[in-house]
KOLZAMI-854456 format. One record per residue (C-alpha): residue in one letter; x, y, z. Coordinates in Angstrom, 2 decimals, always signed. Layout:
KOLZAMI-854456
NODE  res        u        v        w
NODE    a        X        Y        Z
...
This chain:
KOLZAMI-854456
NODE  res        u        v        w
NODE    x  +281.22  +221.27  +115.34
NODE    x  +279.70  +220.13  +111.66
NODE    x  +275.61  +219.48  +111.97
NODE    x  +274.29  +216.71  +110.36
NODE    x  +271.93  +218.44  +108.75
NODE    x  +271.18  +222.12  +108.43
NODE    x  +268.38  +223.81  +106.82
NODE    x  +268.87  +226.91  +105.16
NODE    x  +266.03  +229.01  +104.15
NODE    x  +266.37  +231.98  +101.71
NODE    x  +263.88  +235.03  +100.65
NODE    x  +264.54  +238.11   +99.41
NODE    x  +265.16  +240.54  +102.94
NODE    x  +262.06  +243.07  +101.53
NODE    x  +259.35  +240.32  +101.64
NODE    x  +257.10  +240.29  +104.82
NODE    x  +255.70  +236.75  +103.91
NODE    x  +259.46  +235.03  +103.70
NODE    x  +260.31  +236.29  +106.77
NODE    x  +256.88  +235.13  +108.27
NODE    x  +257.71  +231.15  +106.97
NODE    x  +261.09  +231.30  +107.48
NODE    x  +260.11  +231.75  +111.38
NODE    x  +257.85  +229.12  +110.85
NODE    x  +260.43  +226.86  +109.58
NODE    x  +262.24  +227.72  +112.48
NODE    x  +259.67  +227.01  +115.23
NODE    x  +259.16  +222.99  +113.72
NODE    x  +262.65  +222.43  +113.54
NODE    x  +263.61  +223.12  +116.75
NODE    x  +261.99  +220.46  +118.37
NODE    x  +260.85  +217.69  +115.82
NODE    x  +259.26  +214.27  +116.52
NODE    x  +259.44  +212.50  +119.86
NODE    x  +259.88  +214.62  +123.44
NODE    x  +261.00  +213.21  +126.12
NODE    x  +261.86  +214.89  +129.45
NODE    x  +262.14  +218.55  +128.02
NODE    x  +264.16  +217.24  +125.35
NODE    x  +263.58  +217.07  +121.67
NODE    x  +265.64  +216.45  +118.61
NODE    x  +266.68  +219.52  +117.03
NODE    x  +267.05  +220.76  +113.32
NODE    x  +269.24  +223.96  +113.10
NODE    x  +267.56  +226.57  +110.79
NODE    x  +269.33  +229.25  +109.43
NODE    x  +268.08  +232.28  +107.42
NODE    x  +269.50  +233.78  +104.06
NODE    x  +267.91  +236.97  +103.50
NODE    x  +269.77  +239.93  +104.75
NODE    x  +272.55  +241.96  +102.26
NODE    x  +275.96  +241.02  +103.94
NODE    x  +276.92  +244.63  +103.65
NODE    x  +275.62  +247.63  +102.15
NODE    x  +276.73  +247.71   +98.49
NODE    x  +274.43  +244.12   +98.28
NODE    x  +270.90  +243.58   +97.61
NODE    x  +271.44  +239.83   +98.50
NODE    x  +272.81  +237.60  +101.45
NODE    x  +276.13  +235.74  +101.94
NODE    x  +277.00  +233.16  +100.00
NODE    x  +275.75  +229.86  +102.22
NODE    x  +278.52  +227.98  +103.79
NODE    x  +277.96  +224.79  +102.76
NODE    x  +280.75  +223.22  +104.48
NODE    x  +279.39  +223.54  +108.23
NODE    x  +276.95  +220.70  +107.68
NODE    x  +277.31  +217.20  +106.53
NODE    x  +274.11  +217.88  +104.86
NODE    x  +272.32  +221.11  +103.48
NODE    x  +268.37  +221.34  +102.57
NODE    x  +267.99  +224.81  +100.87
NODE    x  +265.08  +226.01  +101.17
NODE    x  +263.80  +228.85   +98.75
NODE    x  +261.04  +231.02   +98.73
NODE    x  +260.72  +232.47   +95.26
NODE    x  +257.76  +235.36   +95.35
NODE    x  +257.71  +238.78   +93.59
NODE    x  +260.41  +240.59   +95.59
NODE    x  +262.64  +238.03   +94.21
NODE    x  +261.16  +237.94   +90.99
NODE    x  +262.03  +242.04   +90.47
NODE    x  +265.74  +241.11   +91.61
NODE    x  +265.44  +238.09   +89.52
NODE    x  +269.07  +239.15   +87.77
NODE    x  +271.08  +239.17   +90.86
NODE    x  +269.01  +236.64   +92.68
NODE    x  +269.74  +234.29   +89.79
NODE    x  +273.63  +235.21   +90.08
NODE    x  +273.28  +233.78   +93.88
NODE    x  +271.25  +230.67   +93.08
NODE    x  +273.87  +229.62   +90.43
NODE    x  +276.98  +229.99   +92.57
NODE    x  +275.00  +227.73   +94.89
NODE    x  +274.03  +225.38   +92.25
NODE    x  +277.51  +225.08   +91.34
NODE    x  +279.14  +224.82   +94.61
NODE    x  +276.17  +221.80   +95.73
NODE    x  +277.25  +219.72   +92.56
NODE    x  +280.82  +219.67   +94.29
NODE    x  +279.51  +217.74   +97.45
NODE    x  +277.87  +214.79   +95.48
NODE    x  +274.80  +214.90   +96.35
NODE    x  +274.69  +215.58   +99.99
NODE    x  +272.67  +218.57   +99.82
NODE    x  +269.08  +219.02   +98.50
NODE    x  +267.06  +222.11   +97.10
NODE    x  +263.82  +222.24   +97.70
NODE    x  +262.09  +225.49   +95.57
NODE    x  +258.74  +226.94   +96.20
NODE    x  +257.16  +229.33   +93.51
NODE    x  +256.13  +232.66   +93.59
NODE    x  +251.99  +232.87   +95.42
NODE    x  +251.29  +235.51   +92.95
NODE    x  +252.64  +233.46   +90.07
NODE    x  +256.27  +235.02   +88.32
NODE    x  +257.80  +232.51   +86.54
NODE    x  +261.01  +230.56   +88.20
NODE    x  +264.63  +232.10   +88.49
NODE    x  +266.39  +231.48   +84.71
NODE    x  +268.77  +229.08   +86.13
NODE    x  +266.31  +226.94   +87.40
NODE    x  +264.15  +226.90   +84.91
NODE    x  +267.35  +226.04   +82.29
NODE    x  +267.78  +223.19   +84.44
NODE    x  +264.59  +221.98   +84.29
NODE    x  +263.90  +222.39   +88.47
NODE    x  +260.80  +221.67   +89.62
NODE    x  +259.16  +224.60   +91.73
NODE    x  +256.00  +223.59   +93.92
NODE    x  +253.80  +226.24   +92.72
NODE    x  +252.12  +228.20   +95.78
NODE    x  +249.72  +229.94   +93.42
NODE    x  +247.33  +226.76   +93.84
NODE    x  +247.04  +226.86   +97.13
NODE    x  +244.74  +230.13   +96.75
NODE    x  +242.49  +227.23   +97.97
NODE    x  +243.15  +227.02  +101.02
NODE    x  +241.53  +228.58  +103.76
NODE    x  +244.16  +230.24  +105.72
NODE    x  +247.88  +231.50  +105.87
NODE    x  +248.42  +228.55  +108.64
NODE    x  +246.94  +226.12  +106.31
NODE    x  +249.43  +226.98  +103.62
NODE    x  +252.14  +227.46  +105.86
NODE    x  +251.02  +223.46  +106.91
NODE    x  +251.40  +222.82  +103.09
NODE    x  +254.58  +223.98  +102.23
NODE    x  +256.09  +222.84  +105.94
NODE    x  +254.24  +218.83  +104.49
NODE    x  +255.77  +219.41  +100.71
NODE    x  +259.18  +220.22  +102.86
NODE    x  +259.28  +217.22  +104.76
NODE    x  +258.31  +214.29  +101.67
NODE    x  +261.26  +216.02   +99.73
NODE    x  +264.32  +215.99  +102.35
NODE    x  +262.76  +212.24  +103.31
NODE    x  +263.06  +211.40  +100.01
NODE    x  +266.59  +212.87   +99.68
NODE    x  +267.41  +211.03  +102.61
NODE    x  +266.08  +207.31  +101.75
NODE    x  +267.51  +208.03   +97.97
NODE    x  +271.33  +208.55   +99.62
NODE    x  +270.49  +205.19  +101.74
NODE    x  +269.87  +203.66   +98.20
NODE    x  +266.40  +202.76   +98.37
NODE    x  +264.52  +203.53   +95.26
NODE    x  +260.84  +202.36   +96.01
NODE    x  +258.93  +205.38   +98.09
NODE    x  +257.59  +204.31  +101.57
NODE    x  +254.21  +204.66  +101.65
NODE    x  +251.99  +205.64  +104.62
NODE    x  +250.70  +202.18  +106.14
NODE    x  +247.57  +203.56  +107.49
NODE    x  +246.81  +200.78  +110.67
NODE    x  +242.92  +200.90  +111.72
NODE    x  +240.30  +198.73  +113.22
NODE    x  +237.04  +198.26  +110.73
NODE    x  +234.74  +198.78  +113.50
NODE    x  +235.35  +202.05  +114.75
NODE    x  +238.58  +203.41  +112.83
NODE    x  +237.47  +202.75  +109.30
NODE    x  +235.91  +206.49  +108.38
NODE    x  +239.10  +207.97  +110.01
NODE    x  +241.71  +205.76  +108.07
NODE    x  +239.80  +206.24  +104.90
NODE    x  +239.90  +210.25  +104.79
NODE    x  +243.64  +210.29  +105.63
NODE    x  +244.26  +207.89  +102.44
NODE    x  +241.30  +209.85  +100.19
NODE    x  +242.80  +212.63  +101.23
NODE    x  +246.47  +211.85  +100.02
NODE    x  +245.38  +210.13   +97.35
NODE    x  +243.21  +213.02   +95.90
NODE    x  +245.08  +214.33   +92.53
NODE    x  +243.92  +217.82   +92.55
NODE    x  +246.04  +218.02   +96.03
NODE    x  +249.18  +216.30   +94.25
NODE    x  +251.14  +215.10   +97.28
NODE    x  +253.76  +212.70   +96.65
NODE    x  +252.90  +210.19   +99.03
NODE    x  +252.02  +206.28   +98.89
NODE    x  +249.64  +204.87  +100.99
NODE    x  +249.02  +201.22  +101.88
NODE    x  +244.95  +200.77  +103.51
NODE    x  +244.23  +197.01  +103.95
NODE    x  +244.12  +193.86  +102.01
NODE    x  +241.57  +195.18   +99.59
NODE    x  +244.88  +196.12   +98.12
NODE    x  +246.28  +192.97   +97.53
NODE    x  +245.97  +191.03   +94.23
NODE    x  +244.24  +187.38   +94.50
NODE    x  +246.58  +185.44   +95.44
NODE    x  +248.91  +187.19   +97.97
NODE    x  +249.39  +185.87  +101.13
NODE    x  +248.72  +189.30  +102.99
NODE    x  +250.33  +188.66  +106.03
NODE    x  +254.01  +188.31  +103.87
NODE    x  +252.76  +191.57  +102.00
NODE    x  +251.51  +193.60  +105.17
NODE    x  +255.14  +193.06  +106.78
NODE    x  +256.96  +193.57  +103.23
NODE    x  +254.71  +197.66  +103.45
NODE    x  +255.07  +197.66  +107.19
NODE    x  +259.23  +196.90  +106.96
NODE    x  +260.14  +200.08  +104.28
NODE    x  +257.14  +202.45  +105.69
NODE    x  +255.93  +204.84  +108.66
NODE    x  +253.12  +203.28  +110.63
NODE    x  +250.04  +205.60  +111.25
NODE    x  +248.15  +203.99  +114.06
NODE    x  +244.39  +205.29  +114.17
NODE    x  +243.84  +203.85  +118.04
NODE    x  +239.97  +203.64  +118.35
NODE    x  +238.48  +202.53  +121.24
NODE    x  +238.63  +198.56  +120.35
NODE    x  +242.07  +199.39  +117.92
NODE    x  +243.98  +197.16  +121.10
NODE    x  +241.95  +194.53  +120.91
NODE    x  +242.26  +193.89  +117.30
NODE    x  +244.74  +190.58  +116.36
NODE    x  +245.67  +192.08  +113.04
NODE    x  +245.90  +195.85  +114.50
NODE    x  +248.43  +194.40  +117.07
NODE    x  +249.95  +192.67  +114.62
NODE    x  +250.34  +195.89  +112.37
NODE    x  +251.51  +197.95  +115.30
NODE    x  +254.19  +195.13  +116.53
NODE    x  +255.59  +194.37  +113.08
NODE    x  +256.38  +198.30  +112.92
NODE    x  +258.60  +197.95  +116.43
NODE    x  +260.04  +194.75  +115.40
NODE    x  +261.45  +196.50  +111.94
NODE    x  +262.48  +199.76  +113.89
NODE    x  +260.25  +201.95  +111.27
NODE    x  +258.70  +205.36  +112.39
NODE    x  +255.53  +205.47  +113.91
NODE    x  +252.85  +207.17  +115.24
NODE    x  +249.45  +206.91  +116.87
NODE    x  +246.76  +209.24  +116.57
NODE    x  +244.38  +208.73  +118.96
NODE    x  +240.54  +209.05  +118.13
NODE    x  +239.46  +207.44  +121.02
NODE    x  +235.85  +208.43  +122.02
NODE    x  +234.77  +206.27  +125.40
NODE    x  +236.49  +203.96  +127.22
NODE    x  +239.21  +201.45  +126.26
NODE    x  +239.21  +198.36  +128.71
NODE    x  +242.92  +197.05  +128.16
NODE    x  +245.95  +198.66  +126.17
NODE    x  +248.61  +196.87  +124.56
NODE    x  +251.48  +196.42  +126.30
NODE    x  +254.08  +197.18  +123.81
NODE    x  +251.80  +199.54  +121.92
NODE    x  +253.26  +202.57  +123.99
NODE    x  +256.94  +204.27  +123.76
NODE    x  +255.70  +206.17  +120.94
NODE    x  +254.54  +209.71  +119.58
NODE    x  +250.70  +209.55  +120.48
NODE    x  +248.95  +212.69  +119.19
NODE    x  +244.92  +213.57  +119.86
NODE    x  +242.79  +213.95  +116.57
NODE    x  +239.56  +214.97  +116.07
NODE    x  +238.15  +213.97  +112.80
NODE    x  +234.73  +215.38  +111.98
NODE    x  +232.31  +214.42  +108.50
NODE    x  +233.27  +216.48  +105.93
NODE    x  +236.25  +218.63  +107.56
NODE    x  +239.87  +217.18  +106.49
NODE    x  +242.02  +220.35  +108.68
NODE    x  +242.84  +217.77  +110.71
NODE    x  +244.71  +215.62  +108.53
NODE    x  +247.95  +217.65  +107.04
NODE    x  +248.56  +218.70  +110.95
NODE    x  +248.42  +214.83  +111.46
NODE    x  +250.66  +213.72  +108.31
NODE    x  +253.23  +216.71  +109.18
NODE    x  +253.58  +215.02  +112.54
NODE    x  +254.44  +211.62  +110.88
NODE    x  +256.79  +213.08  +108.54
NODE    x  +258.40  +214.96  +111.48
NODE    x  +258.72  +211.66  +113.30
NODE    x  +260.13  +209.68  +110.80
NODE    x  +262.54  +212.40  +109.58
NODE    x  +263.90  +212.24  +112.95
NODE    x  +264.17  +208.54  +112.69
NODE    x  +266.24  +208.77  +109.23
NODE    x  +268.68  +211.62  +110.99
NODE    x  +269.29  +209.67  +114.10
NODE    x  +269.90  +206.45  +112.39
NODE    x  +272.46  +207.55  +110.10
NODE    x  +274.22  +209.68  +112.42
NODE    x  +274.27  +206.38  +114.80
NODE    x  +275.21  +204.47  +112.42
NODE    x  +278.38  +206.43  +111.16
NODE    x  +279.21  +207.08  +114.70
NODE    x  +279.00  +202.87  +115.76
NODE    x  +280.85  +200.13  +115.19
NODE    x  +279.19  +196.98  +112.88
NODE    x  +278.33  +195.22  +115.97
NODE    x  +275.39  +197.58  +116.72
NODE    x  +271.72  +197.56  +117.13
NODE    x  +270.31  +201.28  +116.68
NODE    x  +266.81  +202.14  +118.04
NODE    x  +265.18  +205.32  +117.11
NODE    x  +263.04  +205.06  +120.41
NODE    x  +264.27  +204.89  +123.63
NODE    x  +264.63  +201.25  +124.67
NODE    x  +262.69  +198.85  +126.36
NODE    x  +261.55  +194.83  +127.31
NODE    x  +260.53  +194.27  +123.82
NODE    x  +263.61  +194.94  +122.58
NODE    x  +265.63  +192.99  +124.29
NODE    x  +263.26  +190.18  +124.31
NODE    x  +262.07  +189.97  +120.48
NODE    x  +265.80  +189.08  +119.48
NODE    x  +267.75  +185.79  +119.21
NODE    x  +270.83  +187.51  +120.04
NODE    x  +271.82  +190.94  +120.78
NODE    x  +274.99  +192.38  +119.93
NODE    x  +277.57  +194.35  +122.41
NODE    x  +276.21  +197.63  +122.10
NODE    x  +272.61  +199.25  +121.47
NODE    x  +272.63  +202.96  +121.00
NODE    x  +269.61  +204.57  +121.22
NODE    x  +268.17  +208.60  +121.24
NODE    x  +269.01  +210.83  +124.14
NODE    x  +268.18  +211.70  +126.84
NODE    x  +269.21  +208.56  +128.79
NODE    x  +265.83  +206.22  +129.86
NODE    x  +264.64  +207.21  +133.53
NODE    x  +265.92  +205.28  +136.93
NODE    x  +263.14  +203.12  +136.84
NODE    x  +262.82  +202.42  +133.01
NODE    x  +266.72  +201.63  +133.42
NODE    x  +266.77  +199.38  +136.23
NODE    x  +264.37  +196.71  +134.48
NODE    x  +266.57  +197.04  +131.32
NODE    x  +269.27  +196.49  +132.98
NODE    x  +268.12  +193.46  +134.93
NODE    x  +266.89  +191.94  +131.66
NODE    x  +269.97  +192.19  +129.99
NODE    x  +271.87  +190.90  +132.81
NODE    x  +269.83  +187.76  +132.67
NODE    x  +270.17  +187.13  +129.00
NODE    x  +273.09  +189.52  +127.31
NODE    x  +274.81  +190.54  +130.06
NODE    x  +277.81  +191.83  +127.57
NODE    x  +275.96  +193.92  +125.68
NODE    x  +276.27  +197.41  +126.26
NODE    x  +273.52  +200.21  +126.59
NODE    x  +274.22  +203.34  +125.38
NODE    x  +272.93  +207.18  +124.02
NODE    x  +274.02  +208.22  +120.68
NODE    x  +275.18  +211.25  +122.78
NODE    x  +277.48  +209.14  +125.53
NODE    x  +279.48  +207.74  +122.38
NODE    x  +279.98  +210.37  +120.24
């Protein structure tokens, strides 16, 4: 069977440090964004390191063909660099054989920690190479491992939306309550936005960002509709009109979301249709950001896992289809004029009870339209 996607990570077999991200890779990928019941979407990851026999210093060629889509990952350190002649050989072929596929396949090149300049190839056609000698900043191996995993993540997104056709990038619509969010949505976008970190993300904060004039409702659901939703649920987020506006628009337009929770006491009354999502528990302290790349990685991971099941749905379904990238629920089948015969929606199949109230609710109001997994129709 072809994957959708596979990632392919390459080092050169002698260094210690590939091998160490490359099982890294490995570990996110198996399992990314939303779990439910034991089950989580899964990336396959395979590793191009090892000499295919004994007269070669370098790996198989990568089969392309067994994936609809290939991310190459490569890891470009000195090992490579002192078998930069035969290493460039390899990285050509592949060059050559991923112009062939128009497109489908993306390269993503990391540069040598200790600072070699990039494979010949690459450089003579002018590829960029994120340059892991800057990140002698940070702290710890995990950290940069969290760096390079983030860096990842924004490029194959990017590939992903640029196939789709959309040019503008989708920013990070940071959702927050002033009253007890504010300091925790404002070091997440400082934090982005901070140039000496260079990440290529947009973020959108509140209506400070607005020019006189907008209406900002029109503009919050023109950012909401093309970006991931970062909910920072405080204790009186729920309560909020505009937060619950923020937070619905996002379900209503299908985007990726998810809410990290920085709740401190007590929250007297949840949202009803603020749940069905990834909910992860931060801990944001003055003048410590560690928290925040863990936090956007998660996002990424979530909405990467959005893109992947929507396209495969949507090759795999016929026009008259709604696709949700959650499982689905009242609000869905609700918040709609009409619904057409079939929605398809992320496996595992919804639980007994979960089912029985969909079920019911579309008997009363689209009783022809058909509920199904993306795995039950293909």
């Amino acid at each position: 069977m072809i994957d959708f996607l596979r990632i392919h990570v390459v080092w050169d077999v002698r260094s210690r440090e590939g091998a160490r991200i490359a099982e890294r890779l490995s570990q996110h990928f198996d399992g990314i964004g939303m779990e439910r019941d034991g089950v989580a979407f899964r990336v396959p990851v395979r590793f191009s390191s090892t000499p295919w026999d004994e007269g070669s210093t370098l790996p198989r060629p990568i089969d392309l063909g067994l994936a609809k889509h290939n991310a190459v990952i490569l890891l470009h350190d000195e090992e490579m660099h002192d078998r930069k002649e035969d290493w460039d050989g390899w990285v050509s072929d592949l060059h050559a054989r991923m112009k062939l596929r128009a497109q489908q396949d993306v390269y993503v090149a990391f540069g040598s920690p200790t600072g070699e300049a990039p494979l010949r190839s690459d450089a003579e056609a002018r590829v960029q190479y994120q340059y892991r000698k800057k990140w002698s900043h940070l702290p710890t191996e995990s950290a940069r491992d969290q760096r390079l995993l983030l860096l990842m993540l924004i490029r194959v997104r990017d590939h992903f939306r640029k196939l789709a056709g959309e040019a503008r990038k989708e920013p990070f619509f940071v959702s927050h309550a002033k009253a007890d969010g504010d300091l925790t949505a404002r070091a997440i976008v400082d934090f982005i936005n901070d140039t000496s970190d260079a990440l290529p993300l947009d973020t959108f904060y509140d209506a400070a960002e607005l020019m006189p004039g907008e209406i900002f409702e029109e503009r919050f659901k023109e950012e909401i509709g093309h970006g991931t939703l970062l909910a920072i649920v405080s204790d009186v987020y729920e309560t909020r009109p505009w937060c619950v506006f923020e937070l619905t628009e996002a379900k209503r337009a299908r985007r990726p979301i998810v809410l990290a929770d920085v709740c401190g006491n007590r929250v007297s009354r949840t949202y009803p249709y603020g749940a069905n999502l990834p909910r992860v528990r931060v801990v944001p302290r003055p003048g410590d950001t560690a928290w925040i790349e863990p936090l956007l990685v998660e996002a990424l991971s979530e909405g990467l896992r959005c893109d992947l099941f929507e396209r495969q749905a949507t090759l795999a379904s016929p026009a008259d289809t709604l696709i949700l990238p959650r499982p689905p629920e009242l609000f869905d089948v609700i918040d709609r004029a009409a619904l057409p015969g079939r929605i398809v929606y992320p496996d595992p199949p919804v639980g007994d009870i979960e089912a029985d109230l969909l079920f019911r609710a579309l008997a009363a109001c689209a009783p022809a339209t058909d509920l199904k997994t993306l795995g039950q129709i293909t």
